[in-house]
MDTraj code that builds the backbone (N, CA, C; nanometers):
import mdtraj as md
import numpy as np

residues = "UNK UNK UNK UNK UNK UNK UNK UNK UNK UNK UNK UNK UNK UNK UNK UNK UNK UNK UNK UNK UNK UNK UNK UNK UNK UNK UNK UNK UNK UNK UNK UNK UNK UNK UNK UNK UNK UNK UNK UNK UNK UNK UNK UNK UNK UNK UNK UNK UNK UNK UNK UNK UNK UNK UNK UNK UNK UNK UNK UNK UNK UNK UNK UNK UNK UNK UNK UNK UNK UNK UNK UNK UNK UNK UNK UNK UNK UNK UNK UNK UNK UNK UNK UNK UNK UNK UNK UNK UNK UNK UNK UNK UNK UNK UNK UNK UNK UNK UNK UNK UNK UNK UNK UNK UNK UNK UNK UNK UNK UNK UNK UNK UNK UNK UNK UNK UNK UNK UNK UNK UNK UNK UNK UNK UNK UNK UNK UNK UNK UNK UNK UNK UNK UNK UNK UNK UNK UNK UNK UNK UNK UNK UNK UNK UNK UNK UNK UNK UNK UNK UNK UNK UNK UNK UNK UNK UNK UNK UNK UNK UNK UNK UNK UNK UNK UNK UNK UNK UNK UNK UNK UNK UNK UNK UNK UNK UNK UNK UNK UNK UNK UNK UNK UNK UNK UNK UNK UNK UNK UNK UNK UNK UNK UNK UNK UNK UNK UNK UNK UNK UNK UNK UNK UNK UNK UNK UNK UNK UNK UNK UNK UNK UNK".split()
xyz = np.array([
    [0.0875, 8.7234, 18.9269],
    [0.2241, 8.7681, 18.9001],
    [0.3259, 8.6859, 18.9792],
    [0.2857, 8.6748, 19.0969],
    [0.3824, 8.5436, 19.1642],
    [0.4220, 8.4403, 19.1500],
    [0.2987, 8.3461, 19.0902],
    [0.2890, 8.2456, 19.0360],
    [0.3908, 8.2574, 18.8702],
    [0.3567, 8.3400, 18.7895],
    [0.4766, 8.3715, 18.6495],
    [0.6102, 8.3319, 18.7442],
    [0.6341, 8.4865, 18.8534],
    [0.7814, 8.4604, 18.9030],
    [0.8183, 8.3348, 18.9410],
    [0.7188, 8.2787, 18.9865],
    [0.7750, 8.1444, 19.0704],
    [0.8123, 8.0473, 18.9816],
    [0.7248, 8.0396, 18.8623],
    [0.7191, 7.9272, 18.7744],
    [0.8382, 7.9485, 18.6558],
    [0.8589, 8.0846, 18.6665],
    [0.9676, 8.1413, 18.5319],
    [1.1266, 8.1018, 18.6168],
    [1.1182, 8.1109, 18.7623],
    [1.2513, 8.1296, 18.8401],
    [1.2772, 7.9744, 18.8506],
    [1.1576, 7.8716, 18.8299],
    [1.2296, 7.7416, 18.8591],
    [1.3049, 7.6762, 18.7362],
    [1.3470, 7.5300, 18.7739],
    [1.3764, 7.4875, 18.6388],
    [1.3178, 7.4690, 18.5069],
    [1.2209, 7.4229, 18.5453],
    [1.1107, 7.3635, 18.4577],
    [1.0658, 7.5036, 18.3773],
    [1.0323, 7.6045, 18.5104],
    [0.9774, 7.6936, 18.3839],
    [1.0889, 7.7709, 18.2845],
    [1.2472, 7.7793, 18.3482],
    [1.3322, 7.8301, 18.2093],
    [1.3419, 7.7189, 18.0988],
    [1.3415, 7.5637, 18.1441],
    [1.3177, 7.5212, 18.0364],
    [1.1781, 7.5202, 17.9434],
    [1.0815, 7.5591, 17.9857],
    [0.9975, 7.6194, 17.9366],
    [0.9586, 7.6967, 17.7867],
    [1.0331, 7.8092, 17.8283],
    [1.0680, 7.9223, 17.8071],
    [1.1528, 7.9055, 17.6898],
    [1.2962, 7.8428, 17.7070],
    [1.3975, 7.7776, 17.6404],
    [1.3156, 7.6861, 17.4721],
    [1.2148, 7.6365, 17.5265],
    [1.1722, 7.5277, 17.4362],
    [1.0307, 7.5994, 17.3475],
    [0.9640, 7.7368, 17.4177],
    [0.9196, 7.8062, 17.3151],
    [1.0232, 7.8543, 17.2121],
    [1.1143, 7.9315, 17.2724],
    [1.2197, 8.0146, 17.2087],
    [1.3002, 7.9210, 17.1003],
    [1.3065, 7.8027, 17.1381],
    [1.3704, 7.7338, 17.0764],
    [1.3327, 7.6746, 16.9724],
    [1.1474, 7.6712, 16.9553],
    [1.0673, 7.6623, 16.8327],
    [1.0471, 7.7670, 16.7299],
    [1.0928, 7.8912, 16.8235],
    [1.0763, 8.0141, 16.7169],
    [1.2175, 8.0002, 16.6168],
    [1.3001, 8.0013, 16.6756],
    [1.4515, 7.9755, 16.6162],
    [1.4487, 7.8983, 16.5013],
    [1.3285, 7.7762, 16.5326],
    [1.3531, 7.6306, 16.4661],
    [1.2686, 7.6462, 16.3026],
    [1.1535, 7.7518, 16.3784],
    [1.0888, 7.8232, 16.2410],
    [1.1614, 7.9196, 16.2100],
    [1.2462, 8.0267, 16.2326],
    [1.3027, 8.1350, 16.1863],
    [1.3829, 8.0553, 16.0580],
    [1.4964, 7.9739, 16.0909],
    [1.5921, 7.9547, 16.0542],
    [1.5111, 7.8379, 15.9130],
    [1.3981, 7.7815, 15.9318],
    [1.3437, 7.7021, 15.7876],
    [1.3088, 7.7947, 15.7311],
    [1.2441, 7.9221, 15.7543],
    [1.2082, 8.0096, 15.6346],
    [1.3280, 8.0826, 15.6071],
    [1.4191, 8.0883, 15.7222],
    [1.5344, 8.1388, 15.6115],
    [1.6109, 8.0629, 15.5134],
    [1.6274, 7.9349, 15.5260],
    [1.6424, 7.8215, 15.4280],
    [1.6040, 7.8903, 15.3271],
    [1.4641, 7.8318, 15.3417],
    [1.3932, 7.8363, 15.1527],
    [1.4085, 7.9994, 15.0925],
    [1.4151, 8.1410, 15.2116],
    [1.4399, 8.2400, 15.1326],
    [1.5888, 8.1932, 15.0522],
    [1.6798, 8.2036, 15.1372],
    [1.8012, 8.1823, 15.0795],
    [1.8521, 8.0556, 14.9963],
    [1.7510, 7.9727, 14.9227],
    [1.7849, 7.8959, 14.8927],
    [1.7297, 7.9427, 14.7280],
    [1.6759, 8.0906, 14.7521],
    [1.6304, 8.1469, 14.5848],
    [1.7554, 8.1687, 14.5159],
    [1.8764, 8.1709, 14.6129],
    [1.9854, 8.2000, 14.5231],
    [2.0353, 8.1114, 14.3782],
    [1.9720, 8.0091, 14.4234],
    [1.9661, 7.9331, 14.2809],
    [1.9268, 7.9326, 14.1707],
    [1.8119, 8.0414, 14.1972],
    [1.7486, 8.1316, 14.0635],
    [1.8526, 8.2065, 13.9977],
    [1.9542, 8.2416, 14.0552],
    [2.0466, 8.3526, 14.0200],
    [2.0303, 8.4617, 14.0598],
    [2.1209, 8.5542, 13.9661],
    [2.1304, 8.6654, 14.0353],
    [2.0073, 8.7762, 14.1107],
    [1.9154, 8.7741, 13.9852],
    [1.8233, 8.8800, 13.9597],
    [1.6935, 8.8263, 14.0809],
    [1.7056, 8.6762, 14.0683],
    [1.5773, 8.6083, 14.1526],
    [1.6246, 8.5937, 14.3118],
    [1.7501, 8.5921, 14.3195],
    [1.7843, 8.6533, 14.4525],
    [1.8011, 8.7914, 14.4766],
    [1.8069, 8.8475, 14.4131],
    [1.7893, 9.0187, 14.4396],
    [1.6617, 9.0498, 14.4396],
    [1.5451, 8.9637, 14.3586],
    [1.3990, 9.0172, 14.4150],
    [1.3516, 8.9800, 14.5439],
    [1.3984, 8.8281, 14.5671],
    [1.4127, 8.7538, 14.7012],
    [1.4487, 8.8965, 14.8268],
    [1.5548, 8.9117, 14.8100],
    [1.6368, 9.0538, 14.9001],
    [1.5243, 9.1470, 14.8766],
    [1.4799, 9.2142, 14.7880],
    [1.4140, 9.3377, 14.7491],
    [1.2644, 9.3009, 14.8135],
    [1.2374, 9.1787, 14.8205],
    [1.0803, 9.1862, 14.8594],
    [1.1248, 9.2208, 14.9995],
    [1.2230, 9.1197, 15.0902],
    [1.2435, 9.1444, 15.2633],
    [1.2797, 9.2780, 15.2684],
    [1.3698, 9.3479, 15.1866],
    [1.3673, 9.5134, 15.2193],
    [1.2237, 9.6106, 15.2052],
    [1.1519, 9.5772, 15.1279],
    [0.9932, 9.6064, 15.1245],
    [0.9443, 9.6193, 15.2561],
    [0.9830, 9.4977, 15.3334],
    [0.8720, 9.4962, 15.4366],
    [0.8956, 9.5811, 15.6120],
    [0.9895, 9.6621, 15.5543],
    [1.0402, 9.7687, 15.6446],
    [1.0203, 9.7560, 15.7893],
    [0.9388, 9.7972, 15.8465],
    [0.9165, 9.8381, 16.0205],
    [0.8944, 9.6673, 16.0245],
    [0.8344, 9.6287, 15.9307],
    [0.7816, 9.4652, 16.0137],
    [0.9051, 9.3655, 16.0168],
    [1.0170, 9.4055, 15.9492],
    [1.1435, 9.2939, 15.9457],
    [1.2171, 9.3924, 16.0603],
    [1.2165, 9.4589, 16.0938],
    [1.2854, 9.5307, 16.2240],
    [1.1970, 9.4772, 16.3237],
    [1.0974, 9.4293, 16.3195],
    [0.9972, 9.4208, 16.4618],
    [1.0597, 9.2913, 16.5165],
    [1.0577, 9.2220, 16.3820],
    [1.0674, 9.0502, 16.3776],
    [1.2718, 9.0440, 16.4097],
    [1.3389, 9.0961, 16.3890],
    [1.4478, 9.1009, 16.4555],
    [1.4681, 9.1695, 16.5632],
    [1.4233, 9.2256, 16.6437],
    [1.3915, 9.2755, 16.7850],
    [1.3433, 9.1294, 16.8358],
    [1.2542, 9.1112, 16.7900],
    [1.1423, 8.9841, 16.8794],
    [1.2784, 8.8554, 16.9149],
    [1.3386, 8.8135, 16.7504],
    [1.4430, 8.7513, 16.7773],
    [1.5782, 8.7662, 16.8523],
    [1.5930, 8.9230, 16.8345],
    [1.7039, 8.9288, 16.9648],
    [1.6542, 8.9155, 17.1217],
    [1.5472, 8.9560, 17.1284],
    [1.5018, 8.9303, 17.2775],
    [1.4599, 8.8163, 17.3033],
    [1.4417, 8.6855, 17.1930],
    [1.4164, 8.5538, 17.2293],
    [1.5629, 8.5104, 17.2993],
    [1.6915, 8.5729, 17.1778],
    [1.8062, 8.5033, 17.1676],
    [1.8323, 8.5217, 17.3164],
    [1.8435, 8.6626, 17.3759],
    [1.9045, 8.7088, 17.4943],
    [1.7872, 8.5957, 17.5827],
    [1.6665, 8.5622, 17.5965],
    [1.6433, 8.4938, 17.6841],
    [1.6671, 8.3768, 17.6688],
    [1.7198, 8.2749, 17.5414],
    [1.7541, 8.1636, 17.5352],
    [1.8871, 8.1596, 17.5769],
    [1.9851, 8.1882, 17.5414],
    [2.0962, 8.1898, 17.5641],
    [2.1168, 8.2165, 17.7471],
    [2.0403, 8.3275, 17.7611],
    [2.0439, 8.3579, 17.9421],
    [2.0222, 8.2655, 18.0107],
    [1.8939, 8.1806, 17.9771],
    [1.8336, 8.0318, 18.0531],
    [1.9361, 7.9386, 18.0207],
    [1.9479, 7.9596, 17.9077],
    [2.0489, 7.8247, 17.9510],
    [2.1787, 7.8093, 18.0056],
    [2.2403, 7.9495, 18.0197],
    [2.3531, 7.9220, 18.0834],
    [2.3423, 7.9632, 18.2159],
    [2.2374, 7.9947, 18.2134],
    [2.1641, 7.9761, 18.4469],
    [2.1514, 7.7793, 18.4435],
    [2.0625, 7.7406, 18.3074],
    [2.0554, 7.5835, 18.3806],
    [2.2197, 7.5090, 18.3854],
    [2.2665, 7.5615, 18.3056],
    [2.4437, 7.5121, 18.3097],
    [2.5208, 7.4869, 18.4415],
    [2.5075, 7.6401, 18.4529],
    [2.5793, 7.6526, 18.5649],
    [2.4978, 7.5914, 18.7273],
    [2.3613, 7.5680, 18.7045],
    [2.2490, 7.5340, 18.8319],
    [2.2994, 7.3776, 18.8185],
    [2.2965, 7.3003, 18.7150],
    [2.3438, 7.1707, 18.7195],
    [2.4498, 7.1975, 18.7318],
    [2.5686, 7.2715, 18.7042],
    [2.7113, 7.2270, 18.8136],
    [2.7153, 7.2429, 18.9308],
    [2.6552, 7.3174, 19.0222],
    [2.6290, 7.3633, 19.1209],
    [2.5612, 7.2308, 19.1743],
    [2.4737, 7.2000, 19.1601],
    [2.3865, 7.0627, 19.2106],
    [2.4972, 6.9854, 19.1493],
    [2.5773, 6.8995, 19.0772],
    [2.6738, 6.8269, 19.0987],
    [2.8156, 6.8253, 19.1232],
    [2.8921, 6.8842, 19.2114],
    [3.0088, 6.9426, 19.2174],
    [3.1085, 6.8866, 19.1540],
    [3.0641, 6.7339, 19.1640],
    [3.1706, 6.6439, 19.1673],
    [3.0859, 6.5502, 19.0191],
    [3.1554, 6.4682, 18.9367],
    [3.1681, 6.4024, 18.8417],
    [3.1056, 6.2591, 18.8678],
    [3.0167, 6.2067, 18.8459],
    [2.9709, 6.0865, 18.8526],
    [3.0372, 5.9596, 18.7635],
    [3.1630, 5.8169, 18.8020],
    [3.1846, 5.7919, 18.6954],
    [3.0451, 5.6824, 18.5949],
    [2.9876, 5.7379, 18.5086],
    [2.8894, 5.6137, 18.4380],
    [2.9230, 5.6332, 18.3032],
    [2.8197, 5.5640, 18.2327],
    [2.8431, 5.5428, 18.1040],
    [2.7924, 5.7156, 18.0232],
    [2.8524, 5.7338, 17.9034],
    [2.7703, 5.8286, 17.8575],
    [2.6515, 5.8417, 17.8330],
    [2.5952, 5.7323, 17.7475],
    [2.4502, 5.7284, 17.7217],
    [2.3917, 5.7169, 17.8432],
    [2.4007, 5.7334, 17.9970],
    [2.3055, 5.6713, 18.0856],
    [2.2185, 5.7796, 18.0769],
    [2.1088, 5.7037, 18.0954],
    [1.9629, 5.8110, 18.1193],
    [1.8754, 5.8585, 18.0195],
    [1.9508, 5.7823, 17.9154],
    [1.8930, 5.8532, 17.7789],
    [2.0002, 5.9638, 17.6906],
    [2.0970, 5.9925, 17.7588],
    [2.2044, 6.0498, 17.7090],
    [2.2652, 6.0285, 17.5494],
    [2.2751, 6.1327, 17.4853],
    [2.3182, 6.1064, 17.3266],
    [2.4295, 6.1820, 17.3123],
    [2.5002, 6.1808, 17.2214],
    [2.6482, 6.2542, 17.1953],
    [2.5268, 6.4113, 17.1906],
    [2.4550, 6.4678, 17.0854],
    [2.4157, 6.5626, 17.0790],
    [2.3477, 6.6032, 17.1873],
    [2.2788, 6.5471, 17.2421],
    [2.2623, 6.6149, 17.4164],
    [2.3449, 6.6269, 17.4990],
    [2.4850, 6.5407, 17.4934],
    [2.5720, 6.6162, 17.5584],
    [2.6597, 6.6903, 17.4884],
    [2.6651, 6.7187, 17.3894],
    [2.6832, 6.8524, 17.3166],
    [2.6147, 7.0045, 17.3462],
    [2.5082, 6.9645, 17.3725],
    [2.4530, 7.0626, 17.4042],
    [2.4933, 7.2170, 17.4392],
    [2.5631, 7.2568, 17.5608],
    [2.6066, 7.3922, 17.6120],
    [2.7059, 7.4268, 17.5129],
    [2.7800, 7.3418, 17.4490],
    [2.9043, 7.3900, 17.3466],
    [2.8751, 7.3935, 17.2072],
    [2.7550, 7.3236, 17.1526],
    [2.7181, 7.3627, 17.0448],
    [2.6793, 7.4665, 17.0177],
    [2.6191, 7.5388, 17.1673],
    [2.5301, 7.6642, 17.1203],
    [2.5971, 7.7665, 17.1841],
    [2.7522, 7.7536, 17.2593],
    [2.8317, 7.8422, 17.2750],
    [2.8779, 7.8562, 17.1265],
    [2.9164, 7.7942, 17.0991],
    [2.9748, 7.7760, 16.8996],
    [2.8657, 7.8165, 16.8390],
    [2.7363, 7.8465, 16.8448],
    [2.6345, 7.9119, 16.7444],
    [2.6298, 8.0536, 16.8035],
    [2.6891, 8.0761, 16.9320],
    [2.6668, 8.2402, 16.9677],
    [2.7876, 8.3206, 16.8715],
    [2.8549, 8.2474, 16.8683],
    [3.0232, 8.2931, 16.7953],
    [2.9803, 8.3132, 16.6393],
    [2.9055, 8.1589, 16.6035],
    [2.8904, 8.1919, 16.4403],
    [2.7889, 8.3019, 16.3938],
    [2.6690, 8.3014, 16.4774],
    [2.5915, 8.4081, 16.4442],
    [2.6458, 8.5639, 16.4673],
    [2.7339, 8.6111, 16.5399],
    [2.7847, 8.7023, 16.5444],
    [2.8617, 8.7398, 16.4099],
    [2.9694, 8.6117, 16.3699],
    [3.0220, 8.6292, 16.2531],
    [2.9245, 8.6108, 16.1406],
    [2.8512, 8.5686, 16.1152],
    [2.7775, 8.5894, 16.0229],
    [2.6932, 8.7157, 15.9980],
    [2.6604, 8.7870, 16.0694],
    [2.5516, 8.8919, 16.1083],
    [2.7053, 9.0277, 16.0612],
    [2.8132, 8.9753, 16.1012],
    [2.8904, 9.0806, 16.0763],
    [2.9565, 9.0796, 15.9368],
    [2.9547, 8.9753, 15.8460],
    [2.9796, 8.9234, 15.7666],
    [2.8508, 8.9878, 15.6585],
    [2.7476, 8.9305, 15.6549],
    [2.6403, 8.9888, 15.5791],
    [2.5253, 9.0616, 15.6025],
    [2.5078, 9.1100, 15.7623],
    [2.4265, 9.2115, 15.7912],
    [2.4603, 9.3196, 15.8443],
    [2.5601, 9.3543, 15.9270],
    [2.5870, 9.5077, 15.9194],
    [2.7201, 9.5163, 15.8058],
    [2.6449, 9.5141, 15.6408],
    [2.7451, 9.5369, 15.5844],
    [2.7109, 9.6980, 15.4756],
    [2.7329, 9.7069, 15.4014],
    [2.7073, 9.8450, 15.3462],
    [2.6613, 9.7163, 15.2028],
    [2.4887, 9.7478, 15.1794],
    [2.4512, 9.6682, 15.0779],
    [2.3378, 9.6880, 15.0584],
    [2.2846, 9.6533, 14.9503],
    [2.1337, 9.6483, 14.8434],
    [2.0698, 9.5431, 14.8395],
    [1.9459, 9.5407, 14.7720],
    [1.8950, 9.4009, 14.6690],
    [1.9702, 9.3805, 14.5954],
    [2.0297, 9.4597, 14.4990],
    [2.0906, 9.4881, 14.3768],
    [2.2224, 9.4094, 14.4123],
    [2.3103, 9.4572, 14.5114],
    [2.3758, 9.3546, 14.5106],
    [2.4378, 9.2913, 14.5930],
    [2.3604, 9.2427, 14.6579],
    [2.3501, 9.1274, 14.7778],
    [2.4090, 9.0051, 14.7452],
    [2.3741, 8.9670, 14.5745],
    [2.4345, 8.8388, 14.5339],
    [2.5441, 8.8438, 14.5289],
    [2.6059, 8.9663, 14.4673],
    [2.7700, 8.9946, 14.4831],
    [2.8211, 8.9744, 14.6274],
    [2.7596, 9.0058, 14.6981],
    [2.8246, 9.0111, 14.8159],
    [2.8281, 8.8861, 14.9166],
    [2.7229, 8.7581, 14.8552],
    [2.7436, 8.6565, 14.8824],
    [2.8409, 8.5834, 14.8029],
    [2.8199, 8.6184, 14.6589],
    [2.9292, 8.5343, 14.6008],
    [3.1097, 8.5970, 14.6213],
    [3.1161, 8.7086, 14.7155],
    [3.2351, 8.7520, 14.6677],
    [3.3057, 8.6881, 14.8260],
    [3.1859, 8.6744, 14.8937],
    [3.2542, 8.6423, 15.0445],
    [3.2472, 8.4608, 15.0484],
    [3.1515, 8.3677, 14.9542],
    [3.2025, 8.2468, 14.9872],
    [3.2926, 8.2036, 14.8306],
    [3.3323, 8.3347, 14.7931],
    [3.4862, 8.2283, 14.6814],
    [3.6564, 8.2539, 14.7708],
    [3.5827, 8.2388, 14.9370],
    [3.7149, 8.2452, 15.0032],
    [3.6557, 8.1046, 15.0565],
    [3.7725, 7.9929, 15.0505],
    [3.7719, 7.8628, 15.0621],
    [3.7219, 7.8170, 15.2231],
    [3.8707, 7.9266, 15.2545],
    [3.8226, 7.9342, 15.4069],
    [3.6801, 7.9517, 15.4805],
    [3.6524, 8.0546, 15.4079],
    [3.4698, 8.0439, 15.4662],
    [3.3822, 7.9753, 15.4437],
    [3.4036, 7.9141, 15.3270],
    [3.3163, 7.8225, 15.3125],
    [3.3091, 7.6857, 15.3914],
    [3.4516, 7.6262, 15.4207],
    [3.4699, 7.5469, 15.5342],
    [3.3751, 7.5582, 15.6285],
    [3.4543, 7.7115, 15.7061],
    [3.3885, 7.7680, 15.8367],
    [3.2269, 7.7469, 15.8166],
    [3.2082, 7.7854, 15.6975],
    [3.0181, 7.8224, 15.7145],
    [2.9565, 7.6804, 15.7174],
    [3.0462, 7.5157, 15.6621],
    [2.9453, 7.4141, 15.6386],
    [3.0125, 7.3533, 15.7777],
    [3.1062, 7.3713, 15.8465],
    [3.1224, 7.3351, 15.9658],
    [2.9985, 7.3634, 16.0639],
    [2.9745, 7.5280, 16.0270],
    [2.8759, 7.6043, 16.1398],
    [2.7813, 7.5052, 16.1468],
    [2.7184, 7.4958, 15.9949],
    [2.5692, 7.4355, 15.9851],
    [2.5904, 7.2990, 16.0129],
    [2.6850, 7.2327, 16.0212],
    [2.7196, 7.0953, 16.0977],
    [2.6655, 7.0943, 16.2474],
    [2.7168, 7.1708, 16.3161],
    [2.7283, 7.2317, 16.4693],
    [2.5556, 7.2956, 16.4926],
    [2.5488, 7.3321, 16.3869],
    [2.3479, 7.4067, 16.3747],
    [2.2651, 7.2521, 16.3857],
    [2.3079, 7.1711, 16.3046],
    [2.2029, 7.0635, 16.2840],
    [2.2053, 6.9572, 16.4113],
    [2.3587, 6.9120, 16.4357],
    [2.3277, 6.8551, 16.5843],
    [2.2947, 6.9288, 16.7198],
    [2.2755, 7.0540, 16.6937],
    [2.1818, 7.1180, 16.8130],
    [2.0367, 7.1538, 16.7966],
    [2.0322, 7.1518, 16.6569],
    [1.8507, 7.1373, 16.6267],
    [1.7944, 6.9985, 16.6582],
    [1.9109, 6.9135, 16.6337],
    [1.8481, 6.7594, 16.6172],
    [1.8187, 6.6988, 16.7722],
    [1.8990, 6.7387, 16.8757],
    [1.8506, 6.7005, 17.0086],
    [1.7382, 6.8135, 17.0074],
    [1.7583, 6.9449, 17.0030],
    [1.7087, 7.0092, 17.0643],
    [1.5493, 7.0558, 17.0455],
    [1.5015, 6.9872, 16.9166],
    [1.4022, 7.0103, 16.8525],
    [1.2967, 6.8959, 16.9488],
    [1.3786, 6.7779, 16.9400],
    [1.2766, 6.6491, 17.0352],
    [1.2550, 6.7040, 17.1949],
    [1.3983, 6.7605, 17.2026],
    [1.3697, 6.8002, 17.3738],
    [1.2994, 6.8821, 17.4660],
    [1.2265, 6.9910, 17.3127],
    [1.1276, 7.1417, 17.3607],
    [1.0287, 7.0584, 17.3554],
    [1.0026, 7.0059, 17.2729],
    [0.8334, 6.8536, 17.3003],
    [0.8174, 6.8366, 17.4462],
    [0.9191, 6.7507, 17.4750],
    [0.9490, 6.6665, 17.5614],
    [0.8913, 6.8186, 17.6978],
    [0.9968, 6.8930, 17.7005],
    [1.0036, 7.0145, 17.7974],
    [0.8197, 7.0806, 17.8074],
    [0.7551, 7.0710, 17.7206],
    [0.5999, 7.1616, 17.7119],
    [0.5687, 7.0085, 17.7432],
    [0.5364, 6.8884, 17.7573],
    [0.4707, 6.7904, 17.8232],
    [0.4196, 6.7132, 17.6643],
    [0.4251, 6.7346, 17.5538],
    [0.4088, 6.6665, 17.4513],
    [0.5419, 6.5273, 17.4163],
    [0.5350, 6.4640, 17.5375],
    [0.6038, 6.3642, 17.4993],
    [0.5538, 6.2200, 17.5477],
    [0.4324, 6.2328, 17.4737],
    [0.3524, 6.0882, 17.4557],
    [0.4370, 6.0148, 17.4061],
    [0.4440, 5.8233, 17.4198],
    [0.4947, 5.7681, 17.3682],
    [0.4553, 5.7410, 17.2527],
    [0.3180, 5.7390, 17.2084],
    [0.2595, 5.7387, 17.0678],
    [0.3466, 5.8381, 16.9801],
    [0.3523, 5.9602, 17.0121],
    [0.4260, 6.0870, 16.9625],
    [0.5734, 6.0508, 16.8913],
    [0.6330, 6.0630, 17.0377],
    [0.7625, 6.0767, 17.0189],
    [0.8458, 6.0245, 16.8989],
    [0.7984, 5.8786, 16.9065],
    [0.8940, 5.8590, 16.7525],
    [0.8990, 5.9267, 16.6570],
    [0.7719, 5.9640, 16.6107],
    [0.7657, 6.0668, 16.5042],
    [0.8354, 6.2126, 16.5564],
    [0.8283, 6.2708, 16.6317],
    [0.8989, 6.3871, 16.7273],
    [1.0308, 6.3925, 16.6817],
    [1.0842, 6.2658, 16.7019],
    [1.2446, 6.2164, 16.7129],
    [1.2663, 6.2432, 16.5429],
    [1.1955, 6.1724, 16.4442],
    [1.2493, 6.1609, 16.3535],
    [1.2324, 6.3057, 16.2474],
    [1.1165, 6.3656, 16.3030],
    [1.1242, 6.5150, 16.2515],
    [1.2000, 6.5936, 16.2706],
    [1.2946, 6.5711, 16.4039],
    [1.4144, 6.6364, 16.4411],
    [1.4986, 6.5621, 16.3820],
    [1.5240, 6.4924, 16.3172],
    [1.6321, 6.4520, 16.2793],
    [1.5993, 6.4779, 16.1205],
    [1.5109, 6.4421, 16.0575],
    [1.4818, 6.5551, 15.9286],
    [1.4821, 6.6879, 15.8990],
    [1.4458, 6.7723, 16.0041],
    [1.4820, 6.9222, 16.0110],
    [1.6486, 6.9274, 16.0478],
    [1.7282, 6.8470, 16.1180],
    [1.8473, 6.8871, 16.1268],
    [1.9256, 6.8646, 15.9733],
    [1.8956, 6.7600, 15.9109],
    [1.9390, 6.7387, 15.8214],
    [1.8883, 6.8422, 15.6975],
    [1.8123, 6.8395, 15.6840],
    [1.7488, 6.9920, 15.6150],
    [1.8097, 7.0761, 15.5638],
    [1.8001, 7.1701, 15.7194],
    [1.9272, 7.2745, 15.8102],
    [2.0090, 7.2429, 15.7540],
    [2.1352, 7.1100, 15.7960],
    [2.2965, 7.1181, 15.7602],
    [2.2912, 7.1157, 15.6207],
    [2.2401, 7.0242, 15.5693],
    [2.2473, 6.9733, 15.4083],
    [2.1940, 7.1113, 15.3517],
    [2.0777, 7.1608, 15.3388],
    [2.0295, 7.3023, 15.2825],
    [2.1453, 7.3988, 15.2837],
    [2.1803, 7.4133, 15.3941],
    [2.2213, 7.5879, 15.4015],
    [2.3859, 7.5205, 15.3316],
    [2.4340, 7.3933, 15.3597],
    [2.5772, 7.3774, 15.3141],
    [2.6247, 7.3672, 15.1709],
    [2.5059, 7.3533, 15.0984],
    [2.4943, 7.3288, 15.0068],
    [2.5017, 7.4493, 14.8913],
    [2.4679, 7.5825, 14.9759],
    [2.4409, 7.6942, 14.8975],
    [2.6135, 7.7725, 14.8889],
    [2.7389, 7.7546, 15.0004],
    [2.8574, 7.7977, 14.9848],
    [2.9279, 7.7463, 14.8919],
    [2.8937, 7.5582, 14.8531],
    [2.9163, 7.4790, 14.7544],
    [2.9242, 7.5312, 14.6177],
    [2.7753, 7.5664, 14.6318],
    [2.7015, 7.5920, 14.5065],
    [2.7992, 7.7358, 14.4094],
    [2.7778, 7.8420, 14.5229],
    [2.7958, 7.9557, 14.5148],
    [3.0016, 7.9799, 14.4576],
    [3.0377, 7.8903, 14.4957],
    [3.2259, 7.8283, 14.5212],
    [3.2155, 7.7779, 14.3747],
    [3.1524, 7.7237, 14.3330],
    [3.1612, 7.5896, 14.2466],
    [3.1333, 7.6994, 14.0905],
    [3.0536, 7.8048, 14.0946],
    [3.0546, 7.9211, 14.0020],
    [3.1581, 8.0103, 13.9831],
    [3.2715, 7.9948, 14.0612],
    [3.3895, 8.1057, 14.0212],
    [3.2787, 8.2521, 14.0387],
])
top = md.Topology()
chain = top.add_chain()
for i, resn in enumerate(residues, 1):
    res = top.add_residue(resn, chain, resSeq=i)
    for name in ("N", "CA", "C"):
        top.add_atom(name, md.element.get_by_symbol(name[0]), res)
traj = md.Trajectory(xyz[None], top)
């Protein structure tokens, strides 16, 4: 038990921790893709889509518990490592950006996923605590993206989703010790195919959904 505390309280082990959590996220959010991407069937094939996940009762409540208690520990770790690296540098180093391996999306990092705590809230309030069915769920997607404005907002989000999957997918490798050099390239470029995925997939469906009146 000491050894957990010791290893969970250092850096290494919240990034750890961070980079399981951050694989569950990375699978949550592809199977929600392809569910939500039945909307292209139309109406009826996204309402069975909806009607099968309402089926599966106690087990889609388990699996959103599991995910809020990932979220609360991802989000918690990382804004302990935030604030632990300002603390260890008080002061501003002047160098280049890229030094060290540095990328615009790794230093994006803390603000991309302050901006995904904001969108998932609005979204969750937007289409999950709403008063709704299978039956008509499609209405209620199509009635909330034929406002222009949201649809913006929502392909912005998944903009802001994909360059924090796209560092962040190579960097949980990297963090569990799977960052062979044989590996990595391929590592790198699967994160950069899943980000694109992500943005292009999910942006594609407010388009879609806009573009039907």
């Amino acid at each position: 038990m000491g050894w957990f505390i010791g290893n969970f309280s250092s850096s290494i082990g919240k990034k750890q921790v961070m980079a399981l959590t951050g694989f569950l996220f990375c699978s949550f959010v592809a199977v929600h893709l392809f569910g939500n991407l039945s909307i292209y069937g139309g109406k009826e094939f996204f309402g069975s889509y909806a009607e099968h996940l309402h089926s599966l009762g106690v087990l889609i409540n388990l699996a959103e518990l599991g995910l809020l208690i990932s979220a609360l520990f991802h989000v918690a770790l990382a804004a302990l490592l935030y604030f632990e690296n300002l603390r260890a540098r008080p002061t501003r180093y002047v160098m280049k950006k890229n030094a060290g391996g540095r990328t615009l999306s790794s230093s994006l990092m803390p603000y991309t996923g302050a901006y995904l705590i904001f969108f998932v809230l609005i979204h969750l309030l937007t289409f999950h605590f709403v008063e709704h069915t299978p039956e008509n769920v499609y209405d209620l997607v199509k009635d909330v993206f034929s406002s222009l404005g949201y649809v913006g907002f929502y392909i912005f989000s998944m903009v802001v989703v994909a360059i924090h999957v796209k560092h962040g997918f190579w960097s949980a490798f990297q963090t569990v010790g799977a960052n062979h050099g044989k590996y990595m390239p391929f590592i790198r470029f699967a994160g950069l195919a899943l980000s694109l995925l992500i943005g292009v997939g999910f942006s594609s469906i407010p388009l879609f959904v806009f573009s039907r009146g």
